[in-house]
C-alpha positions as CSV (number, residue, x, y, z in Angstrom):
1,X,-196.9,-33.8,64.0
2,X,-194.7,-34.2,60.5
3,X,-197.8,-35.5,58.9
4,X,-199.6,-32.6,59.5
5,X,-197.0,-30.5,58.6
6,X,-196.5,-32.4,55.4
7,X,-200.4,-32.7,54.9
8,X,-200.0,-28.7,55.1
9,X,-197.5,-28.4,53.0
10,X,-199.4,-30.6,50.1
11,X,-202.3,-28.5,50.4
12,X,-200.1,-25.4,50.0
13,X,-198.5,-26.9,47.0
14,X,-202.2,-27.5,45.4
15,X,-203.2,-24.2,46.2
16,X,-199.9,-22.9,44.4
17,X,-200.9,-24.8,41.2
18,X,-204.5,-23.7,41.2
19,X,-203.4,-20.0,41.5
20,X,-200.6,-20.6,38.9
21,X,-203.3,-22.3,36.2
22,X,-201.9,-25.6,37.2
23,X,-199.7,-25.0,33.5
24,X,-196.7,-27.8,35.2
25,X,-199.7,-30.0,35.2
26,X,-200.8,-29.9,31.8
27,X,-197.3,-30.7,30.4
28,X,-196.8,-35.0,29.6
29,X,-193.3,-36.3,29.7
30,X,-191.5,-35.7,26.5
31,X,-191.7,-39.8,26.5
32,X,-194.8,-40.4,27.2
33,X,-198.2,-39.6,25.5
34,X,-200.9,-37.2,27.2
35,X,-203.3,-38.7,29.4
36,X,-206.7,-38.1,28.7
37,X,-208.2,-35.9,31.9
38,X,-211.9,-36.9,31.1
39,X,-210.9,-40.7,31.7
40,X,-208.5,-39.9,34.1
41,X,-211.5,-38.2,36.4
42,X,-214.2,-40.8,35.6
43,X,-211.6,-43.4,37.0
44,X,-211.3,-41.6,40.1
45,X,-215.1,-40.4,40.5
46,X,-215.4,-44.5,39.9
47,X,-212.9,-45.2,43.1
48,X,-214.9,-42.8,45.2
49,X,-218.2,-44.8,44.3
50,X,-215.9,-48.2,45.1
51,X,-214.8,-46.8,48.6
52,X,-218.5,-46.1,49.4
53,X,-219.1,-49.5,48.3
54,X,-216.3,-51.4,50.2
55,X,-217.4,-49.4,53.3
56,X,-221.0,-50.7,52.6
57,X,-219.6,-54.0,52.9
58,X,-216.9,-53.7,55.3
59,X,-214.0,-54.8,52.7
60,X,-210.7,-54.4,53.7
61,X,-209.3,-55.8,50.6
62,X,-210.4,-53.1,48.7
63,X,-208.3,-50.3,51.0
64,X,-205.5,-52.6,50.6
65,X,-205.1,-52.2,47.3
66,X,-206.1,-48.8,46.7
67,X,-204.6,-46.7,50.0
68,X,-201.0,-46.5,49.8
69,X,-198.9,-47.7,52.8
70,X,-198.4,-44.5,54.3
71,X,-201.5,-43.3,54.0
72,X,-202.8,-40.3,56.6
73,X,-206.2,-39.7,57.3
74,X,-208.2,-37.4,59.5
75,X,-212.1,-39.3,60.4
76,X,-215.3,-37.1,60.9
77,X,-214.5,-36.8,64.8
78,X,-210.4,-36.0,64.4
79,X,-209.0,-39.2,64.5
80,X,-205.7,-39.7,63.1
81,X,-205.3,-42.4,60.8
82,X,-203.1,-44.8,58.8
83,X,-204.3,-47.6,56.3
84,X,-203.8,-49.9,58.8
85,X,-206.1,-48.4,61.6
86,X,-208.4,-47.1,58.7
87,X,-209.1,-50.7,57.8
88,X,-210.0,-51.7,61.7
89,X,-212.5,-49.2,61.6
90,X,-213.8,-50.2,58.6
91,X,-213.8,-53.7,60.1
92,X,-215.1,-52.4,63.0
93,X,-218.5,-55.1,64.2
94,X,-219.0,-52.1,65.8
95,X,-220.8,-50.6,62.9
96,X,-223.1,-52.1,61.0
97,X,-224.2,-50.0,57.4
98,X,-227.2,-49.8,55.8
99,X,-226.2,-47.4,53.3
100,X,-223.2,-45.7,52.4
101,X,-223.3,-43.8,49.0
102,X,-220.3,-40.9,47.8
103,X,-222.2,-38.1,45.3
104,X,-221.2,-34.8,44.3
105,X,-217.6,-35.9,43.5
106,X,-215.8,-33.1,41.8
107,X,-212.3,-34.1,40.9
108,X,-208.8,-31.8,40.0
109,X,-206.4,-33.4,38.0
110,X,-202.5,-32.5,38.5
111,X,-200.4,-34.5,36.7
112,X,-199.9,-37.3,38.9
113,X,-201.8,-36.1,42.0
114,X,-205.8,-35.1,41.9
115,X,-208.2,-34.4,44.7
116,X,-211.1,-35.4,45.0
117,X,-214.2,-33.9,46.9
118,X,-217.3,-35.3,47.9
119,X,-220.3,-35.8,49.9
120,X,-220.6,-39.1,51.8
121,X,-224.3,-40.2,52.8
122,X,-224.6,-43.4,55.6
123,X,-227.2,-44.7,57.8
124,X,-227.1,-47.5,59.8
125,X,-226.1,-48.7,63.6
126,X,-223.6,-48.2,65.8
127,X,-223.0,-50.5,68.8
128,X,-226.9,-51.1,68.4
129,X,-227.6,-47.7,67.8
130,X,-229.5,-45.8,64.7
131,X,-227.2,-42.9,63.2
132,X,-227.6,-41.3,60.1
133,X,-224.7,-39.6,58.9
134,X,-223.3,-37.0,56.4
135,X,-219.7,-35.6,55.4
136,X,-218.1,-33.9,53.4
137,X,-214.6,-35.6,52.2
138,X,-211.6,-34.8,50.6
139,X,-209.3,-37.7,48.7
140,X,-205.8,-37.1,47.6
141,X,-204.4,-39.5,45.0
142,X,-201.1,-40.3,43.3
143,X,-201.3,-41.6,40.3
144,X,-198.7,-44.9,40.0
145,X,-198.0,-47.4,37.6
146,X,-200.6,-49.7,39.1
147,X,-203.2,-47.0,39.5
148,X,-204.4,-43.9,41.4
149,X,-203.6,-44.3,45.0
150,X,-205.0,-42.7,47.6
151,X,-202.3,-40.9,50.0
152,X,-204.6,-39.1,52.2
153,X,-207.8,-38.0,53.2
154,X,-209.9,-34.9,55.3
155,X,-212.9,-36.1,56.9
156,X,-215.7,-33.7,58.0
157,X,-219.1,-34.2,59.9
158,X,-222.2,-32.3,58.7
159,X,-224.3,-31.3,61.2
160,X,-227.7,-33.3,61.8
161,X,-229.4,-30.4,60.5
162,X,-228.2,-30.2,57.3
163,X,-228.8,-34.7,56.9
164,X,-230.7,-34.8,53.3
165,X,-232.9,-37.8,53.2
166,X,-232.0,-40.2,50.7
């Protein structure tokens, strides 16, 4: 229940700073020179393209080093999730990918933080079963010494009727 609650509250605080013209975000440290926000946003647009990947190939490595430790998550069916149950799904022999691809990424930068929208395409089986899938996604990423993180994400199922056909 306090991840919700703080998930809220993160979303309330983004919603402040896109109201306000996000002006704190546009300010660098007095000792440090400003980051470039193109770069910045290709570097996330890139991670988005890598998580597609890693789900592709079932690669837990990858959301080792890229989800934080207290990562929260919401999956397409309202599953509550940390890193660590994150990576048994995507370890899951359950499910078996064919495709997974992220497209229509449109990032926000803020400071430190950025979000991250997309739409995620898969295909393949589950538990010997055909699916072919489509969601809509929301990343939120901190931005640490070591690289943009992602601290939580918002996971929502299209319905079959709106599938595009790769």
């Amino acid at each position: 229940m306090s991840r919700i609650f703080g998930l809220l509250g993160l979303a309330l605080l983004l919603s402040w700073a896109a109201l306000s013209g996000g002006a704190w975000a546009q300010q660098p440290p007095e000792d440090e020179a400003p980051a470039n926000p193109e770069m910045q946003r290709q570097e996330i647009i890139n991670i988005e393209g890598e998580i597609a990947r890693a789900i592709l190939l079932n690669n837990a490595t990858f959301f080792r080093r890229v989800y934080a430790d207290d990562f929260a998550g919401t999956l397409s069916h309202g599953q509550s999730v940390n890193r660590n149950t994150l990576i048994e799904v995507v370890q899951s022999s359950d499910v078996k990918y064919d495709v997974s691809i992220s497209s229509d990424v449109k990032v926000r930068i803020y400071q430190d933080m950025a979000v991250a929208t997309c739409l995620w395409t898969t295909r393949g089986t589950f538990r010997g079963e055909r699916f072919n899938s489509q969601m809509r996604v929301t990343h939120v990423f901190v931005n640490t010494p070591r690289g943009w993180h992602v601290i939580a994400s918002q996971n929502t199922a299209l319905p079959p009727d709106s599938y595009q056909p790769l």
